[in-house]
N, C-alpha and C positions, 0 to 999 in steps of 0.2 A: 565565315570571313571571306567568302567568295569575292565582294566587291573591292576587297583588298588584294586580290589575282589578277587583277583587271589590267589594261595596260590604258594610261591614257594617251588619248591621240595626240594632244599638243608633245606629249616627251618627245612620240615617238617621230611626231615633224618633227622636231628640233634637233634630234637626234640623226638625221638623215641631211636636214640643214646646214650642221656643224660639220661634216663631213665632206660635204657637197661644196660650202663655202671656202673650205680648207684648200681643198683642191683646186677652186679658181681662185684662191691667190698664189697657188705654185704654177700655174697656166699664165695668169698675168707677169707671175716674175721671170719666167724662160720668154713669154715674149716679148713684155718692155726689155732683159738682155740684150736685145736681137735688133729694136727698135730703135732704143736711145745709143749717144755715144758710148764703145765697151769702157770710160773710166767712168761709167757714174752705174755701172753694177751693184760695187757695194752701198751706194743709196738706195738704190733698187730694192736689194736684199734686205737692207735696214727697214725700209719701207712697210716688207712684207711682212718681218719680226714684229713691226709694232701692232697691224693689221691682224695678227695672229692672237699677238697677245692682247689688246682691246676684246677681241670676241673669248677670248677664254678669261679675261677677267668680269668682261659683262653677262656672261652666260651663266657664270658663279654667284651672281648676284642675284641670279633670276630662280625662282623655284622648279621651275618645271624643262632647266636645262637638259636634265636627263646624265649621261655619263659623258665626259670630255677629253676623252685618253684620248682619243684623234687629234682634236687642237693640237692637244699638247704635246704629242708626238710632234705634229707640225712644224710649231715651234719653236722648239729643239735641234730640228733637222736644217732649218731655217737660218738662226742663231750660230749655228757649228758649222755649217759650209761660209755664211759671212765671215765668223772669225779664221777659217782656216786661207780663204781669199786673203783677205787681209795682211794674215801672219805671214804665208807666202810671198806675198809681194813686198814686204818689208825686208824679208830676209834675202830678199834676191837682191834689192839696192843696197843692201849694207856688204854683200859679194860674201855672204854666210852658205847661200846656197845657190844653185845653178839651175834654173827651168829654161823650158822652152816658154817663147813667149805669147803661145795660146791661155796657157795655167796663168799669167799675170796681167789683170786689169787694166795696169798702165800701159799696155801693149796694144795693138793694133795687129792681127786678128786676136780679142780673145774670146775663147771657147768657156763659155759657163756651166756646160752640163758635163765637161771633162772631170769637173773636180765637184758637182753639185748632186752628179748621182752615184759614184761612191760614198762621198759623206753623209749621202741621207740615208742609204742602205745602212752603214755602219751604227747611225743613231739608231736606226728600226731596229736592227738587230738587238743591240743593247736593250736599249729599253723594252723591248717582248721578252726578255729573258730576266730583267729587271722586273717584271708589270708587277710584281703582289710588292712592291715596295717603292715604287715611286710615289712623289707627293700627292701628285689629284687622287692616289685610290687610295692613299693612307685617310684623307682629306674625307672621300669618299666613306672609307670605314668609319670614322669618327661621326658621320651624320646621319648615316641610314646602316650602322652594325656591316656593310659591306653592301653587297646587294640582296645576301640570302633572303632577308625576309621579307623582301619585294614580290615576291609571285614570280609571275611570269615576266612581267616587265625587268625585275632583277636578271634573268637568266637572261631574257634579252640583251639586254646591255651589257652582260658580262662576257656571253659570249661573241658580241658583233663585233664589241671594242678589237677586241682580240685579233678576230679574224679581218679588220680592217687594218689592224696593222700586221698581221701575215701578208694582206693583199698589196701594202705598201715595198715589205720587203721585196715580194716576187717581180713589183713591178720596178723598182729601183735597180734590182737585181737585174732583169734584162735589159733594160735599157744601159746600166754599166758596161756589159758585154758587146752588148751591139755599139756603141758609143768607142770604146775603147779599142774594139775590133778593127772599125774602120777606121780609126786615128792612127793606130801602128801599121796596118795593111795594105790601104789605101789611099788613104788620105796625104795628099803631095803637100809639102810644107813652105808653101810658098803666098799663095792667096786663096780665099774661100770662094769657091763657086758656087752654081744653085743647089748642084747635088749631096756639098757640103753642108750648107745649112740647113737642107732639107733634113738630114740626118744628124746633125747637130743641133738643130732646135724645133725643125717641124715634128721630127719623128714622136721628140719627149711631148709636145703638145697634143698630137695626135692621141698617143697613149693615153696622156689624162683625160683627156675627154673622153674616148671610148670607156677609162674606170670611171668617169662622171656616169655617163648610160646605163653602164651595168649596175650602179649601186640604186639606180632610178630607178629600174624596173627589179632588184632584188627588195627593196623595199616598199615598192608598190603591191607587189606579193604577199608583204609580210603582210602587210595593213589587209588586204584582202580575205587573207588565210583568217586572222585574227577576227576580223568583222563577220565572215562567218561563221565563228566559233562562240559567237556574240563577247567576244575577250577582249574588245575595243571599248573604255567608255569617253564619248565626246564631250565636249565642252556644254554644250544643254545638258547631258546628263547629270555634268560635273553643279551646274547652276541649281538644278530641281535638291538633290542631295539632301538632305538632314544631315544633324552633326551626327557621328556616334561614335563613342566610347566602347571598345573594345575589351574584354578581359580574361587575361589567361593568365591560371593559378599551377604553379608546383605543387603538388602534395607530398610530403616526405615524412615519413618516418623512421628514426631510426637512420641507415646510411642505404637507403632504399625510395624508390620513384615512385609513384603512379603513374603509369602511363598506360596506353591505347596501342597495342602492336597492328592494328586493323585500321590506323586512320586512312583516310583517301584524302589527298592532296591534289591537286591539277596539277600536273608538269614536276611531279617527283619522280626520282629517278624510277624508285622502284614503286609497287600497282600498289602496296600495302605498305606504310610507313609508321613507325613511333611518334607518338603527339601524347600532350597533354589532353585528357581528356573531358580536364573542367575548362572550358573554354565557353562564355558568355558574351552580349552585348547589350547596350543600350542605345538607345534612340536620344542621347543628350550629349552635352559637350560635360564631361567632369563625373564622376561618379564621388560620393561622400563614404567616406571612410568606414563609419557604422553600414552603409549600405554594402560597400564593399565584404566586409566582414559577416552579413548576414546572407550576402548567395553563396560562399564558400560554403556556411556552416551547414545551409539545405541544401546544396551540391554533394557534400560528403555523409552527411546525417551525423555531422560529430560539431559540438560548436563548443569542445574544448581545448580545440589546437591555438597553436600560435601565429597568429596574422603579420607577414615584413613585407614591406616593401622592395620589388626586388628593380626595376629603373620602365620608364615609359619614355613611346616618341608617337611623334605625328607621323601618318603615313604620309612619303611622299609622291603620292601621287593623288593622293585624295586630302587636301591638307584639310575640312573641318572632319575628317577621321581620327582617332587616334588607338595606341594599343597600350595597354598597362598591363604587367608584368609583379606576381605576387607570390611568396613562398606561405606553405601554410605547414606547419612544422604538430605533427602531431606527436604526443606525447604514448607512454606504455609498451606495447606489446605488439606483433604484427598482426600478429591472434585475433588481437581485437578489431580489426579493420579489414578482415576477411571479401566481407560480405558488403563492397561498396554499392550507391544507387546506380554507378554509370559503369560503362564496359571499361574492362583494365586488365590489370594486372601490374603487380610491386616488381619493380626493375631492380635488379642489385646495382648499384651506382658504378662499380670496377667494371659491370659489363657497359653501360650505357659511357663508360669513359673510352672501352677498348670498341665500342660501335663508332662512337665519334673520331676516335682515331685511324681507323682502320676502313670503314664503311661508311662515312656521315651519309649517303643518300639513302642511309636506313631511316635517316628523320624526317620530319617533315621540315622544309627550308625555315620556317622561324624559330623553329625548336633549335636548329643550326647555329644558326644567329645569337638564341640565348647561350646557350650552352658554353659556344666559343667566349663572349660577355664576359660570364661567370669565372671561365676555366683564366684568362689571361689576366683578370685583374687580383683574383686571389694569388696565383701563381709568380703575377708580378712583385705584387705587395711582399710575398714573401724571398724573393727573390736579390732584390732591389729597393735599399731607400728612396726619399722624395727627390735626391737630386740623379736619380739614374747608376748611382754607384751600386757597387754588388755587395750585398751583408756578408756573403761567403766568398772567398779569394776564390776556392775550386772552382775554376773550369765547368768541371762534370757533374757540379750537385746539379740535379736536378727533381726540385720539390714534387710533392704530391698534396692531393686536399681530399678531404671529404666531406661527406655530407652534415657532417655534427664540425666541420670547421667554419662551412656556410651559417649552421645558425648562429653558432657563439661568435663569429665574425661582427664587428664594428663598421667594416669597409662601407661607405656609402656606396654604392652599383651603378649609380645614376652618372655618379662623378665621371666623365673621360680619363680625368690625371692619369690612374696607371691603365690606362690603353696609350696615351701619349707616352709615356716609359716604356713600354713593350715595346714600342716603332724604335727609341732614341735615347740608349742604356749605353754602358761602358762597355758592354759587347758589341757596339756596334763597331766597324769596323774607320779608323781615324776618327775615333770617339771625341780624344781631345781637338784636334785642330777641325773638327765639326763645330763643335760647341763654343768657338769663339767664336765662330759668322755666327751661329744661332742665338748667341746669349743664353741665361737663365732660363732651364725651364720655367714655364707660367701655372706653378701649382695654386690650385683654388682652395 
């Protein structure tokens, strides 16, 4: 499954793109501030909101956007400094509150980056301490299991998002400082001079550019490092490509795994990883059901287990790829399945639960992927009816499954519903006055 590790290049432009572009519309909007007359700011701002959000609603549409936590960081930061402009200047003419009249648009001088780079830091903050639950990565989990079973491109993007909004905060962060510095210290309150708006708007535009450069050549790099690793595939390669169908089977007996403690993964944590170890392919789009059912049986040397379906997706990064996902549910004794064709060993399931809890980079990243699948939809289901309310009032139940609940299990796996439930349950916090902006969950 190696051409499944791959990274492809169009993501990972695009991904450096969506950042890059990000960035000069908060360049554009500190220096049309500085250009236009200071009351038509909050147009400005409005401007850049919609600018943000166009690229993060067209980029959603596109396959091969790659991960868009930047946009929408952006966006946000965007959004929340227009509305606190705003609110402030209303509240000043209604004599609610009292500013100077740098902080208020309707004024003559006003200073935009006084009140534009605290509130973005403030957004940055949040939402990095927010990320495993705001919308785009919940969005995100619901179409590619998160990014684990991406390869390296997943790791990629999980961790750059990350770190471009670390890099936001630090940079919001000095620039408040220094902004704010010279506002209380130096800065005479009477008219703006050069060395005023040089540090009032040249300073924030400078900074962005120079983070423009640095993300240029940090992912000039990356693409380099990657291209020599041969980890890069292009757009000819992506065109040459055959379809093929991927397939990776569970074996279980009993409340016990098959699995491979020796698998080798590219870019697992650790050198040796847990993996299934009946893992196949073909060379077509689709595999047929009897087909299916006949390479498990000459993979195991047993063609009396029980063949389920357990949920398939297209990679994305390779879309005529695809990966399917299958439970093969043996019946007897352990006894009897000693002596498998392929390298293993039977996993007691309570340790493969407390590995995943405690150590997940003991698997390999798709194994991750399923496992998580599995563990939140059985655990929701029992947790939780269809409309998100709790079967059990306690608090503190907290269920458990096994392997003999997976087979006698009905749950379709394929289904999202209870992953959509695990994000947006009666636990969640103002569950109810959530659930009137959202309406009806949409169970299928």
């Amino acid at each position: 499954m190696d051409d499944l590790r791959r990274v492809n290049s169009v993501q990972l432009y695009t991904f450096w793109k969506n950042l890059s572009l990000g960035l000069l519309v908060i360049i554009a909007l500190m220096a049309f501030s500085h250009i236009l007359p200071f009351y038509a700011s909050p147009i400005i701002a409005f401007l850049a909101a919609t600018v943000l959000y166009t690229m993060l609603y067209n980029n959603k549409m596109r396959t091969e956007s790659g991960c868009l936590v930047i946009v929408y960081t952006l966006l946000y930061c965007v959004v929340n400094y227009t509305i606190v402009t705003v609110v402030l200047s209303i509240l000043t003419m209604w004599h609610f509150v009292s500013l100077p009249k740098e902080f208020l648009f309707l004024n003559d001088p006003y200073i935009s980056s006084l009140l534009m780079n605290p509130v973005c830091l403030i957004t940055c903050i949040v939402l990095y301490f927010r990320r495993r639950s705001i919308g785009i990565c919940r969005e995100c989990r619901l179409s590619a299991d998160g990014l684990y079973e991406r390869g390296k491109a997943g790791s990629i993007f999980r961790y750059e998002a990350y770190f471009q909004i670390r890099n936001l905060i630090y940079l919001f962060g000095f620039l408040t400082v220094a902004v704010w510095a010279y506002y209380e210290f130096i800065y005479i309150k009477l008219s703006l001079n050069s060395r005023d708006y040089y540090v009032f708007t040249w300073l924030n535009i400078i900074s962005f550019v120079l983070d423009e450069l640095y993300f240029v050549a940090r992912y000039y790099n990356l693409y380099l490092d990657l291209k020599e690793n041969d980890e890069i595939i292009t757009q000819e390669e992506l065109q040459d490509m055959t379809a093929k169908t991927y397939l990776r089977y569970y074996v279980i007996c009993g409340d016990k795994i098959y699995l491979d403690p020796k698998s080798i993964v590219a870019g697992s944590e650790y050198k040796e990883v847990l993996d299934t170890p009946f893992v196949t392919k073909r060379s077509v789009n689709g595999i047929p059901i009897p087909e299916v059912r006949s390479i498990i049986r000459r993979l195991t040397g047993s063609a009396d287990g029980e063949l389920r379906f357990f949920y398939g997706r297209r990679s994305a990064e390779l879309k005529n790829h695809s990966v399917l996902r299958y439970f093969y549910f043996l019946d007897g004794r352990l006894e009897d399945y000693q002596d498998m064709p392929v390298d293993g060993e039977w996993v007691d399931f309570e340790d493969v639960k407390r590995f995943y809890t405690h150590t997940p980079g003991k698997f390999a990243p798709m194994a991750v992927g399923d496992i998580s699948r599995l563990a939140t939809i059985i655990l929701t289901e029992k947790m939780y009816d269809e409309n998100g309310r709790r079967k059990v009032r306690l608090k503190s139940y907290s269920p458990t499954f096994t392997l003999e609940d997976v087979r006698n299990s009905a749950l379709d796996f394929q289904d999202d519903k209870w992953i959509k439930i695990s994000m947006f349950n009666s636990d969640t916090p103002f569950y109810r006055v959530k659930k009137l902006f959202r309406g009806k969950p949409k169970v299928r």
